[in-house]
C-alpha positions in Angstrom: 180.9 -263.1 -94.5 183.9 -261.1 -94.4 183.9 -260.8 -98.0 180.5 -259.0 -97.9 181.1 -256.8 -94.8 183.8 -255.2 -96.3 182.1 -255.2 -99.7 179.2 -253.0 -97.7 181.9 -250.6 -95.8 183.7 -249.8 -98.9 180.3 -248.9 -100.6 179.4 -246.9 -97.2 182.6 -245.1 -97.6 182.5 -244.5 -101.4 178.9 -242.6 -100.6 180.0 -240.4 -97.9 183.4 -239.2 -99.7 181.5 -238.4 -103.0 178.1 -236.9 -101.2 177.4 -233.1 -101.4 177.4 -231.4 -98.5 176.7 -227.7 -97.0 179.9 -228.5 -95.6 181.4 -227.7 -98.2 180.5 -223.7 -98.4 182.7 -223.1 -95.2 185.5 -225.2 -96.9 185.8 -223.6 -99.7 183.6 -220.7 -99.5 184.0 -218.9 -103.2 184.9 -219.1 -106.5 188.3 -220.6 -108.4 191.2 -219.1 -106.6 188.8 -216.1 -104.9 187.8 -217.1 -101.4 186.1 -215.9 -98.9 187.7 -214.0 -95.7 191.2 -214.4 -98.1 192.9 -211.0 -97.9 192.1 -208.7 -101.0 195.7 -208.3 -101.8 195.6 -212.4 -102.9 193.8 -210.7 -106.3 195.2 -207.5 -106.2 197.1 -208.1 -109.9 193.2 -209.2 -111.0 191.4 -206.2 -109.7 190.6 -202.4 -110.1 188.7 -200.6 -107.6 185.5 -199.3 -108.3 184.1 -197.0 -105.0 183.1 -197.8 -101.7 180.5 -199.5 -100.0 177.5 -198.2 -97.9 178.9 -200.8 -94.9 182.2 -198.9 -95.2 183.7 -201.4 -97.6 185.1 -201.2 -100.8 183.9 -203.1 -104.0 186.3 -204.0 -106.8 185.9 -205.4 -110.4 187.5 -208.2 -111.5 189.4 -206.9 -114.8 190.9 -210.7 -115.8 188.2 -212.2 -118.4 188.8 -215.9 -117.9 186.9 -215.2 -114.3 183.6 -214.3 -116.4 182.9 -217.7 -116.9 181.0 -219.5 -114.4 180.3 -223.1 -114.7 180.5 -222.7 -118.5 178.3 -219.8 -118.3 180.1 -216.4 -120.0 179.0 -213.9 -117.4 178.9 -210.2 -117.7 181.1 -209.1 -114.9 182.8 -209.9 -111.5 182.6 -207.9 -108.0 184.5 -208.4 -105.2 183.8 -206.8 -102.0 186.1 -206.5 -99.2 186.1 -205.3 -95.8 189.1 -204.6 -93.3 191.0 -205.9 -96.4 189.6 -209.2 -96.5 187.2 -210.6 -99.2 183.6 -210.7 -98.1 181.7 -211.3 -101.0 181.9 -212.4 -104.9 179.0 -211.1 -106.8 178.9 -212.6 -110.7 176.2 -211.0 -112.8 174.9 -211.8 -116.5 172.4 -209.1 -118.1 169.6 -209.6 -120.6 169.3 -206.6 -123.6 166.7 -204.8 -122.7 163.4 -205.8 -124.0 164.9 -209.6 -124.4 164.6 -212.7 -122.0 167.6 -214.4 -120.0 167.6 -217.3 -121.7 166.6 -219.6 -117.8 169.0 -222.5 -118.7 171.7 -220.0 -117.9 170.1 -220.3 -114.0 170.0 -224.1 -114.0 173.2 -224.5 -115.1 174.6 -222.9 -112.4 172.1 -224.1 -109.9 173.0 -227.9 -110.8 176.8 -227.0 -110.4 176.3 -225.3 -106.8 173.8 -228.3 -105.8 176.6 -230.8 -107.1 178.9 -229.0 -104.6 176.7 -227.6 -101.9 173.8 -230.6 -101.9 169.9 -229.9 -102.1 169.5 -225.9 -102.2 168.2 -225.2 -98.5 165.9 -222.1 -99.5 164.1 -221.2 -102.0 164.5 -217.1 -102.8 161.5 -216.7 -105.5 159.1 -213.9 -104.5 157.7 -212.7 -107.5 156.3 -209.9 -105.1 159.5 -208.3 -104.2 160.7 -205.1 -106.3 162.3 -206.7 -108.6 160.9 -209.6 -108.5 163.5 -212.4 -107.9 163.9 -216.3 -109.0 165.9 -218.4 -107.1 167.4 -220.5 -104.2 170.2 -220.4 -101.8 172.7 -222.2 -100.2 173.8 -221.0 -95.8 175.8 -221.9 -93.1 175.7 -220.3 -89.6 178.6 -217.8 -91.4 178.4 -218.2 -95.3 176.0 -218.1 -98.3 175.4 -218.4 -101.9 172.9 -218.2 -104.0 172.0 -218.0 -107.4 169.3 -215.6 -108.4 167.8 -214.0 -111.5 165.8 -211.0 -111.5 163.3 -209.0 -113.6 164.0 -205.0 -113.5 160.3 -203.7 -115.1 161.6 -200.3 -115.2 163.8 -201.1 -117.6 162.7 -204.4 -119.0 166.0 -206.0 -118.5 166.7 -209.6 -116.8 169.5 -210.0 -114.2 171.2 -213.5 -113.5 173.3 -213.1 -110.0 175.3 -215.6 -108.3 176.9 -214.6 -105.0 179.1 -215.5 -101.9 179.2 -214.2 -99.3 180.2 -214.0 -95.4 
């Protein structure tokens, strides 16, 4: 009887240490060594400034190339925005040509790697309404979020695969 009781704990135990949770966004809320409400001069050798934000922020690129891929997706470029000198978002963005499709495994492959981390997506973003119209879910906590997102810019027939933390 023993034998089987702690046969059943251990499973118990194996499934809550490898489960994904939500929980895991305020943990480690970001990407690689780029983390959310870390101070901005933690990157400073990896950045260049790029110009203010309306909120009174500042965004930055991230000018080191082995942060453009994501999940084993080559990426087009990496923002950082920061506010009070601490790091309030990470904005990763892939563009279609214009004229040409994102190629939509892109979008999964990054979605399956945030729901391995984060669990079940909790929203989903899709409103092919909204200007542009946008494909996608997110991930929230009562103080952070991600989500990965493309969108279709008609005006200039171009695709837009973003993934994003933020605070």
């Amino acid at each position: 009887m023993k034998r089987i009781v702690f046969i059943f704990f251990s499973f118990f135990i194996c499934q809550i240490s490898f489960s994904q949770s939500i929980d895991q966004l305020d943990r480690n809320p970001g990407y690689r060594d780029i983390q959310l409400g870390k101070p901005i001069s933690s990157i400073s050798s990896k950045i260049e400034y790029v110009e203010p934000t309306s909120s009174g922020g500042q965004k930055y690129r991230i000018t080191d190339s082995s942060y453009l891929y994501l999940f084993g997706v080559k990426m087009d470029e990496t923002f950082i925005f920061a506010f009070n000198g601490n790091i309030t978002g990470i904005y990763v963005v892939k563009r279609s040509l214009p004229g040409a499709t994102l190629d939509s495994s892109f979008q999964k492959k990054i979605q399956d790697a945030l729901t391995r981390q984060y669990g079940t997506p909790m929203y989903d973003m899709t409103d092919r309404n909204s200007n542009p119209p946008r494909f996608g879910v997110a991930w929230r906590t009562r103080t952070k979020e991600a989500h990965v997102c493309t969108l279709y810019f008609s005006e200039i027939e171009q695709f837009v695969l973003t993934v994003f933390w933020g605070m």
